[in-house]
C-alpha positions in Angstrom: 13.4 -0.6 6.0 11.9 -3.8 7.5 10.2 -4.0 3.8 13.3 -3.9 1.6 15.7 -5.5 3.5 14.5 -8.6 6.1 10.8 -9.1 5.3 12.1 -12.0 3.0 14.0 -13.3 5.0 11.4 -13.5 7.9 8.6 -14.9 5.5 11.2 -18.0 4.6 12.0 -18.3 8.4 8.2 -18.6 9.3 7.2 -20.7 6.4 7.3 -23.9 8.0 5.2 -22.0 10.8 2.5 -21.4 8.8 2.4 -25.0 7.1 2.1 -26.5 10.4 -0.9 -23.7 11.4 -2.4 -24.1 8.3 -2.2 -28.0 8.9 -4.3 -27.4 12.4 -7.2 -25.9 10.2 -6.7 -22.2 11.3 -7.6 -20.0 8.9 -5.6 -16.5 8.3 -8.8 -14.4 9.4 -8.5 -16.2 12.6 -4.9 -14.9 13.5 -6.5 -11.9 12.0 -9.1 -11.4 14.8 -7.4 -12.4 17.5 -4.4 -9.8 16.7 -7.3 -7.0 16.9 -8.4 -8.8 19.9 -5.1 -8.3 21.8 -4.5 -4.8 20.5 -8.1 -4.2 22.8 -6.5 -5.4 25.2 -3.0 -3.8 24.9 -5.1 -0.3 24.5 -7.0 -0.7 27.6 -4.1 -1.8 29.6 -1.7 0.7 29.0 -4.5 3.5 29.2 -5.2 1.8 32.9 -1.3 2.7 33.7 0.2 -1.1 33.0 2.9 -0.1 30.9 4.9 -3.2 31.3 2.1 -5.3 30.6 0.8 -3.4 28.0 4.3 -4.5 26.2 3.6 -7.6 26.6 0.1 -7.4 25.1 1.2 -5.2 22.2 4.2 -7.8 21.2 1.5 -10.5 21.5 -1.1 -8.5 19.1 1.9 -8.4 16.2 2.9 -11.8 16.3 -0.8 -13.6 14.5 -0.1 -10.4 12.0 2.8 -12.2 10.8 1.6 -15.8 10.8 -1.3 -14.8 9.0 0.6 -14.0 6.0 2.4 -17.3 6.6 -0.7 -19.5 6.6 -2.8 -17.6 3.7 0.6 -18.5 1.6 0.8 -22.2 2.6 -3.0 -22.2 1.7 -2.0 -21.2 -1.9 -1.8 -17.4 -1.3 -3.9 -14.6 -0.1 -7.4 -13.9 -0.9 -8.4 -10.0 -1.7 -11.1 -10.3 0.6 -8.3 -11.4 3.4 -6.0 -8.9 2.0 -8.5 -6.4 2.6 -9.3 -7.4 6.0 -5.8 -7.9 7.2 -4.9 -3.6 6.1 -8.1 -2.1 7.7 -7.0 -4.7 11.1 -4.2 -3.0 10.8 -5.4 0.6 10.7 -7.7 0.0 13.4 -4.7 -1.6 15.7 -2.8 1.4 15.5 -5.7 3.7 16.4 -6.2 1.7 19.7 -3.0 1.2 20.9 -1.9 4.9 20.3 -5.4 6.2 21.8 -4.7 3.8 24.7 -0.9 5.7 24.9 -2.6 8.4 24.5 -5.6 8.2 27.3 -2.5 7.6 29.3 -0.8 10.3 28.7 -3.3 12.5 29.4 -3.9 11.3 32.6 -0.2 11.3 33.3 1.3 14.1 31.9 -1.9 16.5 31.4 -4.3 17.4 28.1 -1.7 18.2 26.2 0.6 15.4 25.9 -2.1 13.5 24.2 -2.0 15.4 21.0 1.5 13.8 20.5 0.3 10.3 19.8 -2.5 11.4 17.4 0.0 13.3 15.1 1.8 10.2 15.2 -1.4 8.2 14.3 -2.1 11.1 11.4 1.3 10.9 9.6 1.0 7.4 10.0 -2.4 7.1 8.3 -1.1 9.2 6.0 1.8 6.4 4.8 -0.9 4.0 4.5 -3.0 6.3 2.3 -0.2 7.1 0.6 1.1 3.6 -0.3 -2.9 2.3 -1.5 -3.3 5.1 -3.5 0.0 4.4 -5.6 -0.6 1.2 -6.1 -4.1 1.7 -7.3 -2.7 4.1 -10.1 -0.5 1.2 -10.7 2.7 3.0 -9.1 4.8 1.7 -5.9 5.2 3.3 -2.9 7.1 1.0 -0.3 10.2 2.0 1.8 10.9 4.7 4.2 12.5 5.3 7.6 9.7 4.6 9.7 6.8 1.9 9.0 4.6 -0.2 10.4 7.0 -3.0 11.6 9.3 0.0 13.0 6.6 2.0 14.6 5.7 -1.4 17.0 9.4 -1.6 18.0 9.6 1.6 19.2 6.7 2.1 20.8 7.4 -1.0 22.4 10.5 0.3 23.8 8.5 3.4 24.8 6.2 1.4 27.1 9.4 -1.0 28.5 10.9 2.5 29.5 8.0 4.8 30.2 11.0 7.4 30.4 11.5 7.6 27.2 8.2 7.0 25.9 7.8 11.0 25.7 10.9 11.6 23.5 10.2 8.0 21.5 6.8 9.3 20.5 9.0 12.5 19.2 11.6 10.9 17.5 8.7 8.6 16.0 6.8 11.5 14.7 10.2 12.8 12.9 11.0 10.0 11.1 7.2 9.1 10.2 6.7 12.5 8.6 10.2 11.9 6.7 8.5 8.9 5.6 6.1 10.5 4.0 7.9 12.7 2.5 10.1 10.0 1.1 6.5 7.9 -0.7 5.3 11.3 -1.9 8.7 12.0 -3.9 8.9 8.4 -5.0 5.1 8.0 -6.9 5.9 11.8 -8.0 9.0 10.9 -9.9 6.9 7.6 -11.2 3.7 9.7 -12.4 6.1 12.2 -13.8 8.0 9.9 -15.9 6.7 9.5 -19.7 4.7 6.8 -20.2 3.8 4.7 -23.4 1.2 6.3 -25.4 -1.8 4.1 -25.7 -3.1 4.2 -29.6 -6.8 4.4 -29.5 -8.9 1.1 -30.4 -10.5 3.1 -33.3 -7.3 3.9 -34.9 -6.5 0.7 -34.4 -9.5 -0.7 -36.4 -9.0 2.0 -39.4 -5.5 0.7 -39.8 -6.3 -2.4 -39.6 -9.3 -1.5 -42.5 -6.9 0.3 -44.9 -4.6 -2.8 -44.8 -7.3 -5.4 -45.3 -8.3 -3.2 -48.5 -4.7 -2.7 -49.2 -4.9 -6.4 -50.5 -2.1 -9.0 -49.5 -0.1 -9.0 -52.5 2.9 -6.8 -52.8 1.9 -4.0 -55.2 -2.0 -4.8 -55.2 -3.9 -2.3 -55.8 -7.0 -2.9 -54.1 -10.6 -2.4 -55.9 -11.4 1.2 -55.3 -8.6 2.4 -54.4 -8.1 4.4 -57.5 -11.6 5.8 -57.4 -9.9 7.2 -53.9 -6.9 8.6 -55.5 -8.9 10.5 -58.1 -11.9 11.6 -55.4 -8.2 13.3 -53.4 -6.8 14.9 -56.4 -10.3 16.4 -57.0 -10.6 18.0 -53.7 -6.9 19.2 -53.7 -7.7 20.9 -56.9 -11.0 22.3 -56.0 -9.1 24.2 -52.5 -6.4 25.3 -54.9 -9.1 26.9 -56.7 -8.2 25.3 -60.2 -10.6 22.4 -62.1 -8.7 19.0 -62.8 
């Protein structure tokens, strides 16, 4: 949802953010780091029990993942190599901060409990997989009920209110799995639909032979092609079982 409806608004909002970064010579890699940097820290800290803190931490480890976008586009855009860099981050900050929710749940609410953030972390990975795989077979798979930029806001109202955080992980699993659901159905209608067919380069090149010995005249006859005719006729003949 944050996708289709308010990330362009937020990019305009933070572009003169990121000219006045990018002015200071910090590069996008470096918001990169330090937003994995503080998701080690967010992990460890909630696993230790600091729940309140470990709000604090995990706001702090999302806001250089939106000012990097900011500065690689008032540098002239993104690299693919910064691209790159920025998704796997990404991956890797979800891993610790829901292994850190879960070591904590473990310890607070028994061995079981802990299997609820790594389903969350699975359907998640999932939507990820999901949405690089589309757009590698040229399809689109953006949208749905639950991403990234909605999966930080609840969880960080599941560590404010460690109440909730329980039935938040729940109602965070629901709505990831719909998700998926949702990006499945969408590149299946797109590979489904029919596509243009794509004439092979070697008809191509016979067409464009036949037309170069078609001559550029209206009504030319080009040099053999009546030897061509005749060589046709023969052959017709000769299945028909008959002699020309």
């Amino acid at each position: 949802m944050f996708d289709g409806r308010w990330r362009t608004s937020v990019e305009q909002g933070l572009k003169p953010i990121g000219s006045s970064l990018e002015r200071t010579g910090i590069h996008p890699d470096h918001l990169t780091v330090a937003g994995l940097v503080l998701a080690v820290a967010c992990a460890v800290t909630v696993a230790s029990g600091h729940l309140v803190l470990g709000v604090i931490l995990l706001t702090a480890s999302a806001l250089p993942d939106l000012l990097d976008g900011a500065v690689a586009r008032a540098r002239g855009g993104g690299s693919v190599r910064g691209a790159f860099f920025d998704s796997v981050t990404d991956r890797v900050t979800d891993t610790l901060v829901l292994g850190g929710i879960a070591w904590y749940l473990a310890s607070s609410n028994g061995a079981h409990a802990a299997m609820l953030p790594f389903a969350v972390l699975g359907v998640s990975t999932l939507i990820s997989y999901e949405r690089a795989k589309a757009e590698a077979l040229g399809f689109t798979a953006k949208g749905g009920l639950m991403e990234r930029a909605e999966r930080i806001i609840a969880l960080g109202v599941g560590l404010a209110f460690s109440v909730v955080l329980v039935p938040v992980l729940w109602i965070m699993l629901a709505l990831t799995s719909i998700t998926a659901v949702q990006r499945f159905i969408t590149v299946w209608r797109q590979a489904s639909a029919p596509r243009p067919v794509r004439v092979p380069w070697t008809t191509v090149n016979r067409w464009r032979t036949w037309r170069s010995r078609m001559g550029d005249a209206p009504g030319q006859e080009p040099a053999g092609i009546h030897h061509d005719r005749e060589r046709w006729r023969e052959r017709r003949s000769r299945r028909a079982g008959t002699r020309p």
